[in-house]
C-alpha positions as CSV (number, residue, x, y, z in Angstrom):
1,X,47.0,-38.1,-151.8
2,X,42.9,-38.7,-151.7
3,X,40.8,-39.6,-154.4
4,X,37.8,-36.8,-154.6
5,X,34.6,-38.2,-156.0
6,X,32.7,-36.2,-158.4
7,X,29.0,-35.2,-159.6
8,X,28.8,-33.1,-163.0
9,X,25.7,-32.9,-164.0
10,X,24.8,-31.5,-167.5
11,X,21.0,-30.9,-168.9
12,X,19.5,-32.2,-165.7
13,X,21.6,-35.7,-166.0
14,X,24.6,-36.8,-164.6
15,X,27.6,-36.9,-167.0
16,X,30.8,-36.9,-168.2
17,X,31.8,-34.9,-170.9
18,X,35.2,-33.5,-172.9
19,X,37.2,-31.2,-171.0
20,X,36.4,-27.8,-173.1
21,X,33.7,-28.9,-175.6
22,X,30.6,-27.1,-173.6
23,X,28.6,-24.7,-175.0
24,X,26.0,-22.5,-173.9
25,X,24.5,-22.2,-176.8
26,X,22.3,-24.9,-177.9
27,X,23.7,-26.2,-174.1
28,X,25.8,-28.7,-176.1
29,X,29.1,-30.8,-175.0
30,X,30.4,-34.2,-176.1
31,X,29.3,-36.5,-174.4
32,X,31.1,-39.5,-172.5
33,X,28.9,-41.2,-170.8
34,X,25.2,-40.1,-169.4
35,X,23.6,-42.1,-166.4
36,X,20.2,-42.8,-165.9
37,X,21.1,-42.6,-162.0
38,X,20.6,-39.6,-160.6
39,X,23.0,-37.8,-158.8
40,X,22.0,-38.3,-155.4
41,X,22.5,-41.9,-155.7
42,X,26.2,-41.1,-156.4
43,X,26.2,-38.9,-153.4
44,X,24.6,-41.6,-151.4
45,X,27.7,-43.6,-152.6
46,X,30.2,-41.5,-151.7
47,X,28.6,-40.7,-148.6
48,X,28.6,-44.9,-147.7
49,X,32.6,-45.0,-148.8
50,X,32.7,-42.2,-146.5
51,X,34.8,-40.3,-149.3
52,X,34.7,-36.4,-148.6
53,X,35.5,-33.0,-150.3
54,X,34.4,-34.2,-153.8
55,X,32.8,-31.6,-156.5
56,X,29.7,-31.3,-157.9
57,X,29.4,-29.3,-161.1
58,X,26.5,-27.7,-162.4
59,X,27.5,-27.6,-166.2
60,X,24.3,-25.3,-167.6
61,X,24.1,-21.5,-166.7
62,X,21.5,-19.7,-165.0
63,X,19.3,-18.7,-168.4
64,X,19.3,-22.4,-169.6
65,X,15.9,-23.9,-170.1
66,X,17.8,-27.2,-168.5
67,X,19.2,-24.9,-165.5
68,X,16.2,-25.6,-162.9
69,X,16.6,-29.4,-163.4
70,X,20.3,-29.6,-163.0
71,X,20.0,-27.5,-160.1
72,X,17.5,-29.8,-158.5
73,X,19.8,-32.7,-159.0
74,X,22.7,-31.0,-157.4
75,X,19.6,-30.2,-154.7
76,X,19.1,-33.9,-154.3
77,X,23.0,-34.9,-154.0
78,X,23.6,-31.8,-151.4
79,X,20.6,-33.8,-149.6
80,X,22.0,-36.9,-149.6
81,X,25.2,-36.2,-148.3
82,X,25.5,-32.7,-146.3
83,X,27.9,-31.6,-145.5
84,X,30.2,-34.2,-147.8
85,X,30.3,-32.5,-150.7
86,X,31.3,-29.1,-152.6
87,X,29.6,-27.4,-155.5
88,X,30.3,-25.1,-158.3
89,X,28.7,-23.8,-161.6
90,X,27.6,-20.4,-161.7
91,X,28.5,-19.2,-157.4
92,X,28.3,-15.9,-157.1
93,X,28.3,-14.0,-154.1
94,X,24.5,-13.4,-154.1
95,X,23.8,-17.5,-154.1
96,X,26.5,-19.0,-152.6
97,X,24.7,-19.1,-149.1
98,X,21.8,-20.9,-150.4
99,X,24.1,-24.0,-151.9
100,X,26.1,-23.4,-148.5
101,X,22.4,-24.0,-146.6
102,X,21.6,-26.3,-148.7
103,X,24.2,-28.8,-147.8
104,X,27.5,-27.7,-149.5
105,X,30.4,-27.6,-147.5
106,X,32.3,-25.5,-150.0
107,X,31.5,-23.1,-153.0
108,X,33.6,-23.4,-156.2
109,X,34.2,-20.3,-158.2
110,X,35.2,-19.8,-161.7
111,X,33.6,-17.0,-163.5
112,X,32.7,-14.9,-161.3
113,X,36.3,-14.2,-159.9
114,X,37.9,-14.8,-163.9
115,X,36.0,-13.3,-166.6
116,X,36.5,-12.2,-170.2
117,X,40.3,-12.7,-169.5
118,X,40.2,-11.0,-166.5
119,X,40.7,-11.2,-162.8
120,X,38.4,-9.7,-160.6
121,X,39.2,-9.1,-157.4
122,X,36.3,-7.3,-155.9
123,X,34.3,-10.2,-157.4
124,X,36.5,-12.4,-154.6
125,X,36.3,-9.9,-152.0
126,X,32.2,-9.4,-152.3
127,X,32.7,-13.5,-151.9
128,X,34.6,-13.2,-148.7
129,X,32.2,-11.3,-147.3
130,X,29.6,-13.4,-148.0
131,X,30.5,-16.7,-146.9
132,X,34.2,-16.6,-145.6
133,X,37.5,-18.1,-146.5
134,X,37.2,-21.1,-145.4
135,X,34.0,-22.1,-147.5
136,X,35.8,-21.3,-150.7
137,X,37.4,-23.4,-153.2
138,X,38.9,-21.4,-155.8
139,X,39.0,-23.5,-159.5
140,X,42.1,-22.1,-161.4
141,X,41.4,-24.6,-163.9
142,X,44.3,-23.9,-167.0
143,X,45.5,-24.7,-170.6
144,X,49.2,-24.6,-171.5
145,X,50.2,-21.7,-174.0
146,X,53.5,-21.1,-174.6
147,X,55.8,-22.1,-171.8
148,X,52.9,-21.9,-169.0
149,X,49.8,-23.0,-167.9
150,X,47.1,-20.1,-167.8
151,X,43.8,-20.1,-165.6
152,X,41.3,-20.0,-168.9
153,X,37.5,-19.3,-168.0
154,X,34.1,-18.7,-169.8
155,X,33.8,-22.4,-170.3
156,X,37.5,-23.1,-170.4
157,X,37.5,-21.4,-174.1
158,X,39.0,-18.0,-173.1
159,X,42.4,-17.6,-171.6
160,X,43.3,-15.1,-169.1
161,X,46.6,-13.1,-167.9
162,X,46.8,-15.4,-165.1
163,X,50.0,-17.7,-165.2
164,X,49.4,-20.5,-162.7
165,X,52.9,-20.1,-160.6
166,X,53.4,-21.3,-157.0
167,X,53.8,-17.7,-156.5
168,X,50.4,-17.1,-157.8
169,X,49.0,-20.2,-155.6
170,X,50.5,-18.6,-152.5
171,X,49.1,-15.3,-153.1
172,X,45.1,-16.8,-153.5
173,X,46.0,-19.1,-150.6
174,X,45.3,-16.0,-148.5
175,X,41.5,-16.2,-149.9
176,X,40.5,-19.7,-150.0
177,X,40.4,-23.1,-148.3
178,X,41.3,-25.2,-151.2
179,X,42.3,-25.2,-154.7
180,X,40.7,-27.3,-157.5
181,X,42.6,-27.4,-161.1
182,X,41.4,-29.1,-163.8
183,X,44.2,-29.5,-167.1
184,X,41.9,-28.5,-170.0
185,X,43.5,-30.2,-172.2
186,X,43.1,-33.5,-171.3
187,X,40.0,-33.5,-169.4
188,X,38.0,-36.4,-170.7
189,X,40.1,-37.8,-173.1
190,X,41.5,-40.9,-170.5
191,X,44.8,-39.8,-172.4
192,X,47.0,-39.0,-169.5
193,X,47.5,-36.4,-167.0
194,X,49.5,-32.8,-167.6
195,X,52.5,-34.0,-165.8
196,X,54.8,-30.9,-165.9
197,X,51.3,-29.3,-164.0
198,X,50.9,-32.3,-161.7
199,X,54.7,-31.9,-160.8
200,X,54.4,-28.0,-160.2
201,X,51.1,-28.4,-157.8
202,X,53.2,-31.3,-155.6
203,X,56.5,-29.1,-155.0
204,X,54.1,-26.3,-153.8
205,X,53.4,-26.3,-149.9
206,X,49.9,-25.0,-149.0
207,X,46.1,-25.3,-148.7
208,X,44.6,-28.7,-150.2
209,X,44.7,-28.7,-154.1
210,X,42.7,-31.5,-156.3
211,X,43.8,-32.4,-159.7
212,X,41.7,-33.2,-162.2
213,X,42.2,-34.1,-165.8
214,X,43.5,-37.6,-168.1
215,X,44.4,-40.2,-165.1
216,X,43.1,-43.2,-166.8
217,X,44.9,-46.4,-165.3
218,X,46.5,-47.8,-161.8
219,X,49.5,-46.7,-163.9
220,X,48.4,-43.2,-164.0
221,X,48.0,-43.2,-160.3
222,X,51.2,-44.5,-159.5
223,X,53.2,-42.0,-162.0
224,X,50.3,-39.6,-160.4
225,X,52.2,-40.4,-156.8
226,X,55.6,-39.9,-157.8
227,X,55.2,-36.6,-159.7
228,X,53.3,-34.6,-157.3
229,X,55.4,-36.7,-154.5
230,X,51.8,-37.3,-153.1
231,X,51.5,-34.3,-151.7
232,X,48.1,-33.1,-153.9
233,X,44.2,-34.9,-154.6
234,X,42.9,-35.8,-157.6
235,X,39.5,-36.4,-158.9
236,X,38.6,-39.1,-162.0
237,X,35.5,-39.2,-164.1
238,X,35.4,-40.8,-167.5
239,X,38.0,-42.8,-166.6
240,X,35.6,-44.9,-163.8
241,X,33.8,-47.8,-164.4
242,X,31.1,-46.1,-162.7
243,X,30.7,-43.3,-165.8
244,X,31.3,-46.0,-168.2
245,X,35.2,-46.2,-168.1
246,X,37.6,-49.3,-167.4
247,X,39.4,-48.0,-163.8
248,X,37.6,-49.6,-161.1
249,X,35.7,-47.0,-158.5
250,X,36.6,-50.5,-155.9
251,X,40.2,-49.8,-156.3
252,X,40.3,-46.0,-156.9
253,X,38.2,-45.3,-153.5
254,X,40.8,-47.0,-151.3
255,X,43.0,-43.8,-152.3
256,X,41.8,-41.8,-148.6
């Protein structure tokens, strides 16, 4: 059980925003906290606490008029610590060697493997090729409906077929390094974590999955440890004093 740093950077700022409120048009979200830091000083951080296998996220999408500025921040953070850090936002199999070059150590992938509800495999495959299993971190981020979690893409607003199972995990193991999962939900909101999802990712036995969504407190940690039986990461953003939160980034780093 590590704690995985992260870098989302949103209109050419770092930021923290609420799990399923971006946009693409207007390239809005709400808001948590914005720093006037740029993101390679929080790669330069991490990098110095010698914390590895953290995210960054390019939040705006190719056509944004804000897209060339976030991507030279996540430039600048790849810089600072190569070969430290993964990235995600908008991979495809056409870019993901220039992020990989750049300094990356793994590619994220959303939309181009889930889109419109849908799965595509030859999207994955095409991704293989280009880079290889083992710099791919597949983000089966979800949303519970019904009596399941379901993977839900195009900006977490859509949801797909996909019922997040251990089954399900074990098949994509085959075509990744890691997993990273984010619970929709409660992304942002420092309102607690999806434990009946926390719980599922710990009793499954595979590659390296991060959890990401609602730990808010040393409390949350500790009920973090005994759900997943500490077998799984997790990642914390709004929740850290460094992005304007009350859990201290002193404490929360020891987790390695």
């Amino acid at each position: 059980m590590k704690f995985r740093p992260c870098i989302d950077i949103h209109n050419g700022k770092v930021k923290q925003i609420v799990g399923g409120s971006l946009r693409d048009e207007g390239d809005r979200a709400n808001t948590n906290y914005a720093s006037e830091l740029d993101a390679a000083f929080y790669a330069e951080l991490y990098r110095k606490d010698r914390l590895k296998g953290g995210h960054i996220i390019l939040l705006n999408p190719a056509g944004s008029k804000y897209y060339e500025e976030t991507k030279r921040q996540a430039y600048g953070a790849l810089k600072a610590y190569p070969g430290g850090m993964q990235i995600g936002g908008g991979i495809t199999a056409e870019n993901a060697k220039n992020f990989l070059d750049a300094g990356a150590s793994h590619v994220i992938v959303t939309s181009y493997v889930f889109k419109s509800g849908t799965f595509y495999r030859d999207n994955l495959e095409r991704l293989l090729s280009a880079v290889g299993k083992e710099h791919i971190v597949l983000d089966l981020s979800c949303r519970k409906k019904g009596d399941g979690y379901y993977v839900v893409t195009d900006r977490w607003q859509e949801f797909t077929d996909m019922r997040l199972t251990e089954e399900v995990l074990t098949e994509l193991s085959s075509c990744c390094d890691e997993f990273l999962i984010h619970g929709v939900d409660v992304e942002g909101r420092r309102s607690g974590m999806e434990e009946e999802l926390v719980h599922m990712l710990g009793a499954w036995s595979g590659i390296p999955v991060t959890y990401a969504g609602g730990i808010s407190s040393l409390e949350d940690l500790d009920k973090f440890r005994r759900l997943s039986g500490g077998n799984i990461d997790f990642t914390i953003g709004s929740a850290l004093d460094l992005f304007g939160g009350n859990l201290p980034y002193e404490t929360v780093k020891r987790f390695q």
